[in-house]
Structures are given as structure tokens and as C-alpha cells.
N, CA, C and O atoms as CSV, one atom per row, in Angstrom:
chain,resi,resn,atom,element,x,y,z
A,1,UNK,N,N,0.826,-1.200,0.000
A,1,UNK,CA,C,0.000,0.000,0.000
A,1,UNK,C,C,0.864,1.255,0.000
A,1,UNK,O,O,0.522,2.211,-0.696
A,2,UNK,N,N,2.119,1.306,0.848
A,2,UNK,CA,C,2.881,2.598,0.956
A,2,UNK,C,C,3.529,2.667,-0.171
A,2,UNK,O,O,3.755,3.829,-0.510
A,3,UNK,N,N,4.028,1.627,-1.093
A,3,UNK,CA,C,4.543,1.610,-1.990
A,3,UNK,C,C,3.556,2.492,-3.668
A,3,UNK,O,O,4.151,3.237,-4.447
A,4,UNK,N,N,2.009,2.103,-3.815
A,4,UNK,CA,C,1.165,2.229,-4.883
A,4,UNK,C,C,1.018,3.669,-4.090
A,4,UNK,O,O,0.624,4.370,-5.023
A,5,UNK,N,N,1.088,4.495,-3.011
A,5,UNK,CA,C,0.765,5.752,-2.658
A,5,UNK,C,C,2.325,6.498,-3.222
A,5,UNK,O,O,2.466,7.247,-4.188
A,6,UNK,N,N,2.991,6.187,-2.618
A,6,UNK,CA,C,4.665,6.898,-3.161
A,6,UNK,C,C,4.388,7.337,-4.847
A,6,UNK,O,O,4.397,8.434,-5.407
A,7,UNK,N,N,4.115,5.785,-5.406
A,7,UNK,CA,C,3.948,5.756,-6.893
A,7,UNK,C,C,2.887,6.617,-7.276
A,7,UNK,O,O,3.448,7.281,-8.147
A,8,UNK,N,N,2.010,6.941,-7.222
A,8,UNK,CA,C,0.880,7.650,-7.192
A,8,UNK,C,C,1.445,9.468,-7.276
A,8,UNK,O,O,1.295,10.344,-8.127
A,9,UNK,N,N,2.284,9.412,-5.630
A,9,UNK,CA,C,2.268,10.732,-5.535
A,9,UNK,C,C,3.675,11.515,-6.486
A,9,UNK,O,O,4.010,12.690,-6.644
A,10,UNK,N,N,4.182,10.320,-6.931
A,10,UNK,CA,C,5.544,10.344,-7.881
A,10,UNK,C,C,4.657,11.121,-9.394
A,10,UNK,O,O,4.974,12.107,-10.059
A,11,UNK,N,N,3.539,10.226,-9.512
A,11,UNK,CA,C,3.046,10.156,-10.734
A,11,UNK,C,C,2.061,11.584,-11.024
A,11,UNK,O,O,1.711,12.108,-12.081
A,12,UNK,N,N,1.791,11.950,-9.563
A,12,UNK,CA,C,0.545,13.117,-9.691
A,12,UNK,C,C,1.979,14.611,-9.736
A,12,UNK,O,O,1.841,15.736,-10.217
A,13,UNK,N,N,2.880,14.181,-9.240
A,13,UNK,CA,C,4.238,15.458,-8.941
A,13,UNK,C,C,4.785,15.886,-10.923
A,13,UNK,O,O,5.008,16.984,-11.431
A,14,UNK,N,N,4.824,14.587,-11.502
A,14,UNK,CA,C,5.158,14.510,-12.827
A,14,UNK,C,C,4.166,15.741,-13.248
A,14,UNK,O,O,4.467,16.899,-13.536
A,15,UNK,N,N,3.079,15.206,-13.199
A,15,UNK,CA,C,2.057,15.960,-13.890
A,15,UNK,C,C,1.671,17.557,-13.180
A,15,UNK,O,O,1.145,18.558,-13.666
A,16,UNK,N,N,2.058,17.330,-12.192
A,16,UNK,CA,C,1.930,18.949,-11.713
A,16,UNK,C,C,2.852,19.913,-12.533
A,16,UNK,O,O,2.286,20.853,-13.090
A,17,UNK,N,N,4.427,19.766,-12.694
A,17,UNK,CA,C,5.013,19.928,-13.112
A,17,UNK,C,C,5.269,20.287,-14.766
A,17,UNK,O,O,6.052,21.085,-15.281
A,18,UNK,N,N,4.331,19.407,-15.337
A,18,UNK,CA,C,4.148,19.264,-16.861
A,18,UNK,C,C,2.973,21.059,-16.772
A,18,UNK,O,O,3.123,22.207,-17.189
A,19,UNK,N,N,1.937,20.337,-16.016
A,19,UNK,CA,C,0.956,21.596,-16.570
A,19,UNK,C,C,1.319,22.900,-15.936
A,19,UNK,O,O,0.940,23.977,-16.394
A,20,UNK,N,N,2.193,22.754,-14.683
A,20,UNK,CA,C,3.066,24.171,-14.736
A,20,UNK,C,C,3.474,25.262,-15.373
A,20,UNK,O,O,3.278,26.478,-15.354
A,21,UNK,N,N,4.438,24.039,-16.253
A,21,UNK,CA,C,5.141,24.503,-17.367
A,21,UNK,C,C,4.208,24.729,-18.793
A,21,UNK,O,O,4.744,25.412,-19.665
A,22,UNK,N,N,2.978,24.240,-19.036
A,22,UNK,CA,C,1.993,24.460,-20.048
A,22,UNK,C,C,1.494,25.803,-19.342
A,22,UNK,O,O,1.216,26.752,-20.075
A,23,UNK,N,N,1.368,25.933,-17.977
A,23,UNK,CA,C,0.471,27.419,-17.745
A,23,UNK,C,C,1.484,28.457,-17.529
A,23,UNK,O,O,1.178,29.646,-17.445
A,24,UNK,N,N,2.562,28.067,-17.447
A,24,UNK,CA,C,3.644,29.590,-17.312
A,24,UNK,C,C,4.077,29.722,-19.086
A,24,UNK,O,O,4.611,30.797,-19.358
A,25,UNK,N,N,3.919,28.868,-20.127
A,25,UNK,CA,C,4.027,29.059,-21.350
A,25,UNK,C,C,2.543,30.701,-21.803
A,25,UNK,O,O,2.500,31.781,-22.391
A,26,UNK,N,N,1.707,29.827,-21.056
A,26,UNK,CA,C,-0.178,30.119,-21.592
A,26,UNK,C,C,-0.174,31.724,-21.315
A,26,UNK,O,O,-0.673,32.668,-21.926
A,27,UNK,N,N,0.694,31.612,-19.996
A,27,UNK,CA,C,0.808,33.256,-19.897
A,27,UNK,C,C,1.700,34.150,-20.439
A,27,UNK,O,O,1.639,35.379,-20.443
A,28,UNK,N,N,2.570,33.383,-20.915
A,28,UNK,CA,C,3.646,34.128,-21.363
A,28,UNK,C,C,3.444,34.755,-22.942
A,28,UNK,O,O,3.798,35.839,-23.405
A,29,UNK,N,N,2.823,33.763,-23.480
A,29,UNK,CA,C,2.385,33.980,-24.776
A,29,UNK,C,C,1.197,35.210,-24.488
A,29,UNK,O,O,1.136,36.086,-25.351
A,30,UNK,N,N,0.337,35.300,-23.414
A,30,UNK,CA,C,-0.966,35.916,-23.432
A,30,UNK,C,C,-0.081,37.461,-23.089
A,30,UNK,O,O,-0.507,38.487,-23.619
A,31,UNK,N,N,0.926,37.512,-22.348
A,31,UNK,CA,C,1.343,38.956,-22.370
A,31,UNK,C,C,1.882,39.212,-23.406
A,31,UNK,O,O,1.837,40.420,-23.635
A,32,UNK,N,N,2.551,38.444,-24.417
A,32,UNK,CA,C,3.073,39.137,-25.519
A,32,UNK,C,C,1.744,39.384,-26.653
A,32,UNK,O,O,1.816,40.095,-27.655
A,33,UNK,N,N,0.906,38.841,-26.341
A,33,UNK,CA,C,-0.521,39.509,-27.260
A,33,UNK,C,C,-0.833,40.583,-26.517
A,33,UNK,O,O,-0.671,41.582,-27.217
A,34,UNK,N,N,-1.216,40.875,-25.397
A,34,UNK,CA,C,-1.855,41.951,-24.486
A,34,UNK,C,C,-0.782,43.109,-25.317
A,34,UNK,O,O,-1.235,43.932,-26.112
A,35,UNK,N,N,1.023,42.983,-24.901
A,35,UNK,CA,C,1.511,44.038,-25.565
A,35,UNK,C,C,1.354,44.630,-26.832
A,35,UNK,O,O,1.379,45.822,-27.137
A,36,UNK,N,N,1.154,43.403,-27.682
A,36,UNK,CA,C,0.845,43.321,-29.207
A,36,UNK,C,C,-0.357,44.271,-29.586
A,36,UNK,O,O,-0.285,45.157,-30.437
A,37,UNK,N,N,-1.386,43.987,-28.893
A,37,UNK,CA,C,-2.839,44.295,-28.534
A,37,UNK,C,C,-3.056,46.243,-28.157
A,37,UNK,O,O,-3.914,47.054,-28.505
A,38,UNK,N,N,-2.024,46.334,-27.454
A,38,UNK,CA,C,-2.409,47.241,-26.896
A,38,UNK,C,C,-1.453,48.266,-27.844
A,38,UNK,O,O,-1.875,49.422,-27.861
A,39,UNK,N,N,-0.458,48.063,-28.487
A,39,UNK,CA,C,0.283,48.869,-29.567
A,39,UNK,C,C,-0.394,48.933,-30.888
A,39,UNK,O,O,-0.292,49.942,-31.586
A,40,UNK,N,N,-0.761,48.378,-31.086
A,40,UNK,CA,C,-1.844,48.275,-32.252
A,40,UNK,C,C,-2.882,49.136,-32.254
A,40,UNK,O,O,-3.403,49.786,-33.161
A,41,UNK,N,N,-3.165,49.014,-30.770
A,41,UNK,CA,C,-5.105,49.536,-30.700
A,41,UNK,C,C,-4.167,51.876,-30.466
A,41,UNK,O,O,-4.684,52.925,-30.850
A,42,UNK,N,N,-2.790,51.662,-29.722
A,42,UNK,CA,C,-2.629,53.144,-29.762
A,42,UNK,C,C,-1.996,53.724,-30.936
A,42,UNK,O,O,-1.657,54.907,-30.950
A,43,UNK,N,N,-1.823,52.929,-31.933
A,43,UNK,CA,C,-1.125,53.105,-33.452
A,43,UNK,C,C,-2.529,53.862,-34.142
A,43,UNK,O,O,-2.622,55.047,-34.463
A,44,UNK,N,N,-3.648,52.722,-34.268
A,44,UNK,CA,C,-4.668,53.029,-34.653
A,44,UNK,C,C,-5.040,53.872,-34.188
A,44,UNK,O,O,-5.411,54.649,-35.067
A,45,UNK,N,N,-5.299,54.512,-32.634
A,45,UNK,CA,C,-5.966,55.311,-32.622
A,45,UNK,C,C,-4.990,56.736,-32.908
A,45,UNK,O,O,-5.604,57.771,-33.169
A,46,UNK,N,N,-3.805,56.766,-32.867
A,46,UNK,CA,C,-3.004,57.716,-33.358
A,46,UNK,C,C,-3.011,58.201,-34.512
A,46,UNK,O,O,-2.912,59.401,-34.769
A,47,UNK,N,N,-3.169,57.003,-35.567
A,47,UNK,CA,C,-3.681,57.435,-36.849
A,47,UNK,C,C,-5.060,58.024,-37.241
A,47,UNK,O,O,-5.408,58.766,-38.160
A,48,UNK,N,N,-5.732,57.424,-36.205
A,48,UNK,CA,C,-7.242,58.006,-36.440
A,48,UNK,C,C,-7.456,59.380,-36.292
A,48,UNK,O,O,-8.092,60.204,-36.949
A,49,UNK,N,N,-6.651,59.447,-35.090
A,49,UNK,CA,C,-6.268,61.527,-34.419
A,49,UNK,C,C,-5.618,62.331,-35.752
A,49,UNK,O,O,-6.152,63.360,-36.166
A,50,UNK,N,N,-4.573,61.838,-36.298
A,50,UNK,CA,C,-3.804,62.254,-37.367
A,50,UNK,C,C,-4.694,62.739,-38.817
A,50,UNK,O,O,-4.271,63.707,-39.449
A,51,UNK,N,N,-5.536,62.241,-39.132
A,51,UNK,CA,C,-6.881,61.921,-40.024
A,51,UNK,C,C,-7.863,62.615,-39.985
A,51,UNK,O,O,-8.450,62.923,-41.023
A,52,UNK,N,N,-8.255,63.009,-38.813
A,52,UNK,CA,C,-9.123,64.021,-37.776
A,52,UNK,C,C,-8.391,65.119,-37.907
A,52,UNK,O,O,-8.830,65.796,-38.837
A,53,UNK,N,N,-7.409,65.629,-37.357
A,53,UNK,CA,C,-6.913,66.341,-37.301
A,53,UNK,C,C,-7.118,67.838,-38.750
A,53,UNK,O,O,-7.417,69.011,-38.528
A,54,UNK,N,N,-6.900,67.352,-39.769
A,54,UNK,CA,C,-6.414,68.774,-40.441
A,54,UNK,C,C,-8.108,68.987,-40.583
A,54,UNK,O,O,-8.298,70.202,-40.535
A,55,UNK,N,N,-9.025,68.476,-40.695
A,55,UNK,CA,C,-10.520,68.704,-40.646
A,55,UNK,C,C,-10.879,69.175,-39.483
A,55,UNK,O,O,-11.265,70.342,-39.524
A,56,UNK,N,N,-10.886,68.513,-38.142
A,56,UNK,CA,C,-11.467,69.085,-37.053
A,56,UNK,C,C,-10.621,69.787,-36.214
A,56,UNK,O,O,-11.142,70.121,-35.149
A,57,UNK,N,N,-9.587,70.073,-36.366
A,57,UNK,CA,C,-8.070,70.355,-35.066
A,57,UNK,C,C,-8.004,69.445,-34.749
A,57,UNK,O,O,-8.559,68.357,-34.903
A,58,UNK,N,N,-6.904,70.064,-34.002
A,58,UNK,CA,C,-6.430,69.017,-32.973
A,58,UNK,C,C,-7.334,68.874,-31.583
A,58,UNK,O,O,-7.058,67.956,-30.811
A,59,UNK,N,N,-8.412,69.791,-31.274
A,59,UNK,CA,C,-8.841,69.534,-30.015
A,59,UNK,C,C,-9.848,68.420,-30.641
A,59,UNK,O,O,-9.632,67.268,-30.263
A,60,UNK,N,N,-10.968,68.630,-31.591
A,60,UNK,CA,C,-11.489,68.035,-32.501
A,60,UNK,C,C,-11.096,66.540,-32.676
A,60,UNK,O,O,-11.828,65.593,-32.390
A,61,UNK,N,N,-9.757,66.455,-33.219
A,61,UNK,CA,C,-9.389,64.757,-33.354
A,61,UNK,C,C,-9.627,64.458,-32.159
A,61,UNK,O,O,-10.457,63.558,-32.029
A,62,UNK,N,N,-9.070,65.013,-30.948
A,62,UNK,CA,C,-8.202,64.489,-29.677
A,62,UNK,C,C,-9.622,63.899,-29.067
A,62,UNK,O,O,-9.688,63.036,-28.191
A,63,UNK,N,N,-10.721,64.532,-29.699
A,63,UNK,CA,C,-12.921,64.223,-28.508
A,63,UNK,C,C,-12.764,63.132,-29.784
A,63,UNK,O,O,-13.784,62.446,-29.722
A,64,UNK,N,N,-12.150,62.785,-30.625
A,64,UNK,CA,C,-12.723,61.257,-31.707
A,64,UNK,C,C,-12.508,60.844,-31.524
A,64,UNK,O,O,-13.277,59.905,-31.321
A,65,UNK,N,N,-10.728,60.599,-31.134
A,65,UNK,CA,C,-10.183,59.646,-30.681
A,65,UNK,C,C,-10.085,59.046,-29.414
A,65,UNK,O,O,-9.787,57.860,-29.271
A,66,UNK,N,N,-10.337,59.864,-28.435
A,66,UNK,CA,C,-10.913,59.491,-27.275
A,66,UNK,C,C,-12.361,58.952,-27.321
A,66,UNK,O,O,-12.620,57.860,-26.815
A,67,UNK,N,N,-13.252,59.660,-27.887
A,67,UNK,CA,C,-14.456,58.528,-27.719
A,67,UNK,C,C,-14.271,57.190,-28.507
A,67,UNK,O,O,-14.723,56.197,-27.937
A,68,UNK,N,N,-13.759,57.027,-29.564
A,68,UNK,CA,C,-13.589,55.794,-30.537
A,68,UNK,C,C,-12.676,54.905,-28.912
A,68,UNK,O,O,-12.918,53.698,-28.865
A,69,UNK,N,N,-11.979,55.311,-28.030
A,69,UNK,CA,C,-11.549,55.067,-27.105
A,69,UNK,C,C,-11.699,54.213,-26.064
A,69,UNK,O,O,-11.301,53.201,-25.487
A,70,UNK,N,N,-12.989,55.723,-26.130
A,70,UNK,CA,C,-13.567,54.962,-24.701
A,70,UNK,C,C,-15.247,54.189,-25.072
A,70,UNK,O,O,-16.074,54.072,-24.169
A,71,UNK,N,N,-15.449,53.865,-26.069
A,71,UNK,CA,C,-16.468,53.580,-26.767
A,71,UNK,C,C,-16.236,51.770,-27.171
A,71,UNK,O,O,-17.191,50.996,-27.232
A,72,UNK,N,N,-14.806,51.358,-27.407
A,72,UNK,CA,C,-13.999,50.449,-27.510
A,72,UNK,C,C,-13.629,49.720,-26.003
A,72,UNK,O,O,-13.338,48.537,-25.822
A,73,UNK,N,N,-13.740,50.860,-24.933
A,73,UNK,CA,C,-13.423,49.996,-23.857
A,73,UNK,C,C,-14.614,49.788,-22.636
A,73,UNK,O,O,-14.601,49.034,-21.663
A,74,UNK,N,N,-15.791,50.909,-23.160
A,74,UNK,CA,C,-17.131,50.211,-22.525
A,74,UNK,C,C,-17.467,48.727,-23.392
A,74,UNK,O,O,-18.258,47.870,-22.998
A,75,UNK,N,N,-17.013,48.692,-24.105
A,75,UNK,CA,C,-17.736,47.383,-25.022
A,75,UNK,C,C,-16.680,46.084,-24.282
A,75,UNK,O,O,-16.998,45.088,-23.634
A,76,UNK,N,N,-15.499,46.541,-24.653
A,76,UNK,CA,C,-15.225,45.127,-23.880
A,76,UNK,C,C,-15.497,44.962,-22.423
A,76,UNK,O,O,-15.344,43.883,-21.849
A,77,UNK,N,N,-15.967,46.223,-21.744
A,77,UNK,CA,C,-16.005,45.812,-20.725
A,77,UNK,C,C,-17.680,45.222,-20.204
A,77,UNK,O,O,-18.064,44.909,-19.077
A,78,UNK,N,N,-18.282,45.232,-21.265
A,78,UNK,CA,C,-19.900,44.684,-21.206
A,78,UNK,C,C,-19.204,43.540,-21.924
A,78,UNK,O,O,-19.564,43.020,-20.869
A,79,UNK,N,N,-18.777,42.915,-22.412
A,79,UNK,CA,C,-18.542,41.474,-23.155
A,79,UNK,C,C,-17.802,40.663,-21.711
A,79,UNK,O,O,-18.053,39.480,-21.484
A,80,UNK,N,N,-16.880,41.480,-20.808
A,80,UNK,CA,C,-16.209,40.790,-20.032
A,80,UNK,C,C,-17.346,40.492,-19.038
A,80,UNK,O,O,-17.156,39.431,-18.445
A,81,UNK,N,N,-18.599,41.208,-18.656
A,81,UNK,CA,C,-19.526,41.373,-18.157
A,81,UNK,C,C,-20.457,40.144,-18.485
A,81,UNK,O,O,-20.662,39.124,-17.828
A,82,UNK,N,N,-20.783,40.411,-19.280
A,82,UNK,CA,C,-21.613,39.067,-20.044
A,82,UNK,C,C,-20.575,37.697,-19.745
A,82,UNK,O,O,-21.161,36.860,-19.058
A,83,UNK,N,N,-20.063,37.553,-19.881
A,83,UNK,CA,C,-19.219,36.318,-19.861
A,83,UNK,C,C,-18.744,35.634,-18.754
A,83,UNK,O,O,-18.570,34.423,-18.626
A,84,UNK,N,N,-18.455,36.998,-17.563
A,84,UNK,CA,C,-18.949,36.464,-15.910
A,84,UNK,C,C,-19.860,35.892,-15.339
A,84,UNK,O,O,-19.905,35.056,-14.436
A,85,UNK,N,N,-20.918,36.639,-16.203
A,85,UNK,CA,C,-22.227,36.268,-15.736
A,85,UNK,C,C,-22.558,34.959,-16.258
A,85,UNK,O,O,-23.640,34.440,-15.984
């Protein structure tokens, strides 16, 4: 019996270890999208200001690009909402 428990807890240590290393991968990859993610979304909206700009000013771009902004981050934050629920 002490012997099939050792083996057991040999066998459950393996596998702790394995999915460790699968969940410190899972995150590692998920911050290099978040960075990815988040340079992208201030590129775009930089260009969007830039675009805006010789039409509305610059105070003009600066209320577009902020609402395109913050219009982008009520939404995910009702999707993250929904999905808790």
C-alpha cells in the first residue's frame, strides 16, 4: 500500500510539473498579445487623431479619438460582463 501511494504521488508530482510549465508558457504567450494588442489599438488610434486632425483640429481629433476610445473599452467591458455572468 505505501509503496502504490509513493507511486501515485511520484506520478501526480510529474504531472503537476508538466501543466506548470503548459500554464507559465499560456501566460507568457498571453502577455506578448496583451503588448501586441495594446500597440496596435494606440497606433490606430493615433492614426485616427492624425486623419481628424487637419478637418477638425487638434482639439477636434483628440474628442474622436478618445471617444472611438472609450467607446472600444465600454464594449469590452460589457462582453467581459456578459461572460462572468
Amino acid at each position: 500500500m505505501l509503496v502504490r501511494t509513493a507511486d501515485l504521488a511520484e506520478a501526480e508530482g510529474r504531472e503537476l510539473r508538466r501543466m506548470t510549465v503548459r500554464v507559465a508558457v499560456a501566460c507568457g504567450i498571453a502577455a506578448a498579445a496583451t503588448v501586441a494588442a495594446v500597440t496596435g489599438l494606440a497606433l490606430l488610434l493615433g492614426s485616427l487623431y492624425l486623419v481628424c486632425a487637419p478637418a477638425l483640429g487638434t482639439a477636434g481629433a483628440a474628442g474622436v479619438a478618445g471617444a472611438v476610445s472609450l467607446a472600444l473599452a465600454g464594449g469590452l467591458a460589457w462582453l467581459a460582463h456578459r461572460i462572468v455572468r
